[in-house]
C-alpha positions in Angstrom: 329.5 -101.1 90.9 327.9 -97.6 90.2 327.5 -97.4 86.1 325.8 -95.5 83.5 322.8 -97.9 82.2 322.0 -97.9 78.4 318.8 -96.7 78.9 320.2 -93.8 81.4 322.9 -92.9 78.2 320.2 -93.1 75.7 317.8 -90.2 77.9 315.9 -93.1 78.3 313.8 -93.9 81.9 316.1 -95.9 84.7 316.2 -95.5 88.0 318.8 -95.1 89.7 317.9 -98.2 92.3 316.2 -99.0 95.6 314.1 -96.4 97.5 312.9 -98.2 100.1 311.5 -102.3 101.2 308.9 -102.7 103.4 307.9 -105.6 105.7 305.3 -106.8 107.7 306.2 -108.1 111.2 304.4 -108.8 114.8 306.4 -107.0 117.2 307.5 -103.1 117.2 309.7 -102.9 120.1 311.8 -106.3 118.9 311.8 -105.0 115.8 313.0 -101.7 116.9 315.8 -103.6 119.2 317.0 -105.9 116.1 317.2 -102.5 113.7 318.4 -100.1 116.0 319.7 -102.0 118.8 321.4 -104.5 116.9 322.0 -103.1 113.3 322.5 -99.6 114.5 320.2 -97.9 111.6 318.5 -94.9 113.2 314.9 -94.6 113.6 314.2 -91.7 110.9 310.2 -91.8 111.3 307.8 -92.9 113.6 303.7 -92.5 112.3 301.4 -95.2 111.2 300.1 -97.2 108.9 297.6 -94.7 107.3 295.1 -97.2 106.5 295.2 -99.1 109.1 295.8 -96.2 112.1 296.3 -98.9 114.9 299.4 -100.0 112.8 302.4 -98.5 113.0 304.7 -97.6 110.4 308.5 -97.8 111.4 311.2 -96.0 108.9 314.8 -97.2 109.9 317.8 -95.8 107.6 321.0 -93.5 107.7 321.2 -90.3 110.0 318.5 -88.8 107.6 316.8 -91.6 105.9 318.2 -91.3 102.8 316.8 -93.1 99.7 318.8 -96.3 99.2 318.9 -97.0 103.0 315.4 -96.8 104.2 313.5 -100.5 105.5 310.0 -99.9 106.9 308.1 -101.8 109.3 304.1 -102.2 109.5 304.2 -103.9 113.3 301.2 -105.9 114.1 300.5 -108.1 116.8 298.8 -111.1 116.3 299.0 -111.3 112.6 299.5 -114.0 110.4 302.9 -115.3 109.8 303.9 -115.4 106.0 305.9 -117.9 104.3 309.0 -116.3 102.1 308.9 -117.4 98.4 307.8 -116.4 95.3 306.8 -113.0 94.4 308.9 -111.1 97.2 311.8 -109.8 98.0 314.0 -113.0 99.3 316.6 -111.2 101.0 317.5 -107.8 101.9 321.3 -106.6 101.8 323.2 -104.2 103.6 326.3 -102.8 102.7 329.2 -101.9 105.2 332.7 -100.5 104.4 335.5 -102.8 103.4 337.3 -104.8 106.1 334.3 -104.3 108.3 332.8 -108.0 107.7 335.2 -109.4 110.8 333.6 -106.8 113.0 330.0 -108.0 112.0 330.4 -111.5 112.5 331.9 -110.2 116.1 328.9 -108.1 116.8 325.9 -110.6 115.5 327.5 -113.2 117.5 327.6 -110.9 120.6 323.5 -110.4 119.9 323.1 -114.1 119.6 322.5 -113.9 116.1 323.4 -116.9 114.0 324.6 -116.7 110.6 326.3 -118.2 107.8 328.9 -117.4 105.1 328.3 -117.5 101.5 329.9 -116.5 98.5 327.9 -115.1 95.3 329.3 -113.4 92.4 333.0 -113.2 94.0 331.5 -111.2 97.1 331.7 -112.9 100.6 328.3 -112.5 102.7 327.1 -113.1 106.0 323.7 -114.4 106.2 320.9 -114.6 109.2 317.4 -113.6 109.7 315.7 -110.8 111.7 313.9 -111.2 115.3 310.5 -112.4 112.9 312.4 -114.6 110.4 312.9 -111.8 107.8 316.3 -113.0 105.1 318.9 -110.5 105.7 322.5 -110.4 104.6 325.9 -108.0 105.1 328.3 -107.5 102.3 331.2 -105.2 102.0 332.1 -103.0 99.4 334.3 -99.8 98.4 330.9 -98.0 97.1 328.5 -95.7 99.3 328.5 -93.2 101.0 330.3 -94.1 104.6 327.8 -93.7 107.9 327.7 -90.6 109.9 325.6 -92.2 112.2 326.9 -93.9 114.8 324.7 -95.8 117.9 324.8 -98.5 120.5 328.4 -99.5 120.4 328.8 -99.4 116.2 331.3 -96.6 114.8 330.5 -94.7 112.1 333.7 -96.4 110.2 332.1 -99.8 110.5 328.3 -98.8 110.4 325.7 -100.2 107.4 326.2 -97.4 105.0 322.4 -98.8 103.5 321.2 -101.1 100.7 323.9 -103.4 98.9 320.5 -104.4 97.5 318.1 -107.0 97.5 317.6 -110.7 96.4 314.3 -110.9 94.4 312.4 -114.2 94.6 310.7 -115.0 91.5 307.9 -116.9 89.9 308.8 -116.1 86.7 312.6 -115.4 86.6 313.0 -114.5 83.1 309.9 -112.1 83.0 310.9 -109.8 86.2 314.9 -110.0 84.1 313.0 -108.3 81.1 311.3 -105.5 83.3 314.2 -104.9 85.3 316.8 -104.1 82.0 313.5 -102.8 80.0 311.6 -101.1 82.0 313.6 -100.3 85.4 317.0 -99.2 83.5 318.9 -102.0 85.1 322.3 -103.6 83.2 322.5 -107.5 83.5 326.0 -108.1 84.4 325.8 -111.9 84.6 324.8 -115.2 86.0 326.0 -117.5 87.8 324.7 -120.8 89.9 321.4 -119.6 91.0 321.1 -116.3 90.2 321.7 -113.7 87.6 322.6 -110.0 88.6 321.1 -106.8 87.5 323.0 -103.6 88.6 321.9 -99.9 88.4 323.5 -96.6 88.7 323.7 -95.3 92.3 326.0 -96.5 94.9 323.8 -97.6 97.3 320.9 -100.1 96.4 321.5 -100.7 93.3 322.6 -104.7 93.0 320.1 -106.9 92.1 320.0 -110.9 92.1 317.0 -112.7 90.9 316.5 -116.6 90.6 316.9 -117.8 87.3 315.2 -121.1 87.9 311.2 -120.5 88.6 310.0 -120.2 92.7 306.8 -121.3 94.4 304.6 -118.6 95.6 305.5 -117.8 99.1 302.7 -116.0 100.9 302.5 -112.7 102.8 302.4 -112.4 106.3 304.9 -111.2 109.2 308.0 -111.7 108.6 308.1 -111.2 105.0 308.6 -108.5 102.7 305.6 -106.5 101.2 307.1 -104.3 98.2 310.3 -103.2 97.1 310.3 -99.5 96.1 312.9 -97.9 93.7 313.8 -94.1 93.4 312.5 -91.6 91.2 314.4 -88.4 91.0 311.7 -85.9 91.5 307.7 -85.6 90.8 308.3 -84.9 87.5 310.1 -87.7 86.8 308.0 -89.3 88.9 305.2 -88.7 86.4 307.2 -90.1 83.5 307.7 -93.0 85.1 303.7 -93.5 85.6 303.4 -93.1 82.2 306.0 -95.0 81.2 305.0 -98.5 83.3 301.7 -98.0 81.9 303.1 -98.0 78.2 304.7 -101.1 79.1 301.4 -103.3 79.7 301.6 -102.7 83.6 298.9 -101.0 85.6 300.5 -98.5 88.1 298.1 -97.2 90.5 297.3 -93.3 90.4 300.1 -91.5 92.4 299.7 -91.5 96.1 300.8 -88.8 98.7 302.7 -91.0 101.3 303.8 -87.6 102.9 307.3 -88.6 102.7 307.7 -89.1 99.5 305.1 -90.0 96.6 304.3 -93.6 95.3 302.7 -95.4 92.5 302.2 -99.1 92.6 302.4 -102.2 90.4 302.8 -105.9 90.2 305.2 -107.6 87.9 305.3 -110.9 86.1 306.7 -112.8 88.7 304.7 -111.8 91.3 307.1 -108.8 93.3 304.8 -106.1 94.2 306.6 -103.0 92.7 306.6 -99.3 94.1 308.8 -96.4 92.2 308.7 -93.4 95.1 310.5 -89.6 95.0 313.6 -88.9 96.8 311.7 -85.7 97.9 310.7 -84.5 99.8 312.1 -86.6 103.1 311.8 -87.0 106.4 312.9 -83.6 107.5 309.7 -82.2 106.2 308.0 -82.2 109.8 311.0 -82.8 112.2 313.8 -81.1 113.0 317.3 -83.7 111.7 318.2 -84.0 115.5 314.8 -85.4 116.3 313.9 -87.7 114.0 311.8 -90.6 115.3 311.8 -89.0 118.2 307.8 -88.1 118.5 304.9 -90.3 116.7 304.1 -88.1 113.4 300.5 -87.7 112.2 299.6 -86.6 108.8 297.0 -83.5 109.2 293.9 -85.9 108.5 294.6 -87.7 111.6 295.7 -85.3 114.3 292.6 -85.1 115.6 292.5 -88.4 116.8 296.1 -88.3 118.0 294.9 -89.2 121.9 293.4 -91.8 120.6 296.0 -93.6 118.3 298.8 -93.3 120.5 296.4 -95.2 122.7 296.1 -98.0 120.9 299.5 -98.1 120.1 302.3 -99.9 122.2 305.1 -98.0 123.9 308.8 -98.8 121.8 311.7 -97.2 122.8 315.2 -97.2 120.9 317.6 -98.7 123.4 321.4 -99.7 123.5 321.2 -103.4 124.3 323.4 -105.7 126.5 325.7 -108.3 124.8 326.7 -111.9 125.4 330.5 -111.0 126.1 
C-alpha cells in the first residue's frame, strides 16, 4: 500500500506515517511478558518516564527499534484504569508476512489469548486485547520490511515486521479526515461500513482507519493509548513541520529533546493527542545493537540518582514463556 501522497509530489509536508504509540498500563513485567513474551517484539529501551522518574518507560519494536514498529509503555502500579473511546487511538495493528495469520491464531491461542476475526477493507484480521485491556489487531500483508528478530519460539519468517497501523477513535470524524489529508500528507483511499481509510507513504505504519460516525470521549487511564506519534525525516524537517501545524490553527508545543528522538506535541479536532518525532537519532545512541534493553538508561540529568531510581523501580525481566500445548 506504500504510495506517493499529493502533497509528498507537490514538495509539499507529509509524513511518511507512524513513529511510535504510547500507552499507559499497571504492570511492567506482564506487559513485558505480553510484548516480548508473547508478541516477540524485542525490548529496544529500557529508562523512565522523565517526568515522573518512578515510572518506567518501556520501548518494544524490531531488532533496532525502527520508526514504524516502536509501542511504548509508561508502567504504573496502582493507577487509574481508562476507558477506550474518543480521542485515542482505538486499536493498534501489527503487520506480519503473508500466510503467517494461521500461525498467529496458533500461537495466541497457545498464550490463552482470545481473539476474533474480522474483515475490513478486503483484509482479514485477528483481533484481542493486551494483558491491561489495550485493542490490538494482526493483519498480513506483502509490504514491510520482514523481521530479523526472532525470540521465544517466533521465526523471523512469521515475526510482526511492525505497524500495519492504527485505528483512530474519533470525536469528530470528519475534522481529524481533513488534518490527516491536509496537514499529515495522508491519501483517503476510501470508506466503507464504519470507517474510512487514510494511507501514507512508507511500508510500515502507514494505514489509517478512522470512524466516520462521531465517538464518545473515552477517558485516559491504563490500558489505553496516550498519543500516536508520526515520523519526521530529520530535525530539519522536523522544524518545518512545527511551523507548518502552527500555520494550520494548531498549537504544537516547542520541540522537546526525548533523547531518542525529538517531539513536538498537539491535539487535534477530535480529540487524538498528536506527536510528529525524528527518525534520528535512535536507540543505538547509548547502547551497543546487541544490548539493547538490556541495562535501565538514564539521561545525564538523572544519573545521579541512578541508586535511587532503580530502587523504586520493580525488577522485569524478558522471558520465554510456557504454552498451553
Amino acid at each position: 500500500m506504500s504510495q506517493l501522497t499529493n502533497q509528498q509530489q507537490q514538495g509539499q509536508q507529509a509524513t511518511s506515517g507512524i513513529h511510535h504509540i504510547t500507552a499507559f498500563v499497571q504492570n511492567a513485567q506482564g506487559t513485558v511478558d505480553f510484548y516480548a513474551g508473547v508478541l516477540g517484539l524485542r525490548l529496544v529501551k529500557k529508562t523512565i518516564n522523565f517526568d515522573a522518574p518512578e515510572v518506567y518507560h518501556l520501548y518494544f519494536g524490531d531488532e533496532m527499534g525502527s520508526p514504524g514498529t516502536i509501542i511504548t509503555f509508561f508502567p504504573w502500579a496502582g493507577s487509574r484504569k481508562g476507558r477506550i473511546g474518543g480521542g485515542q487511538v482505538g486499536i493498534t495493528t501489527y503487520v506480519v508476512p503473508e500466510g503467517a495469520l494461521a500461525f498467529w491464531e496458533e500461537r495466541l491461542t497457545q498464550h490463552g489469548v482470545t481473539y476474533e476475526t474480522t474483515v475490513r477493507f478486503g483484509e482479514t484480521y485477528l483481533q484481542f486485547k493486551d494483558s491491561e485491556g489495550l485493542n490490538l489487531e494482526i493483519v498480513a500483508r506483502k509490504a514491510g520490511k520482514a523481521s530479523t528478530w526472532a525470540f521465544g519460539g517466533i521465526p523471523a519468517d512469521k515475526a510482526i515486521k511492525g505497524f500495519g497501523g492504527a485505528v483512530l477513535y474519533s470525536t469528530a470524524p470528519d475534522r481529524t479526515g481533513a488534518l490527516l489529508e491536509q496537514v499529515m500528507g495522508l491519501h483517503k483511499v476510501g470508506q466503507e461500513g464504519a470507517y474510512a481509510r487514510y494511507v501514507a507513504s512508507a511500508d510500515l505504519g502507514n494505514v489509517i482507519d478512522v470512524n466516520v460516525t462521531p465517538m464518545p470521549y473515552g477517558a485516559g487511564g491504563a490500558g489505553t493509548v496516550h498519543h500516536i506519534a508520526w515520523r519526521a525525516k530529520d530535525y530539519e524537517d522536523h522544524e518545518r513541520w512545527r511551523a507548518h501545524v502552527e500555520q494550520n490553527g494548531f498549537h504544537p508545543t516547542p520541540i522537546i529533546d526525548r533523547q531518542y528522538f525529538n517531539a513536538i506535541y498537539f491535539r487535534e479536532a477530535g480529540g487524538i493527542l498528536f506527536e510528529i518525532a525524528t527518525d534520528p537519532p535512535g536507540f543505538a545512541r547509548d547502547e551497543d545493537t546487541e544490548a539493547l534493553g538490556d541495562k535501565l538508561m538514564l539521561p545525564e540529568w538523572y544519573e545521579p540518582n541512578r541508586s535511587e531510581i532503580e530502587k523504586n523501580l520493580p525488577p522485569i525481566q524478558v522471558r520465554t514463556l510456557e504454552v498451553n500445548e
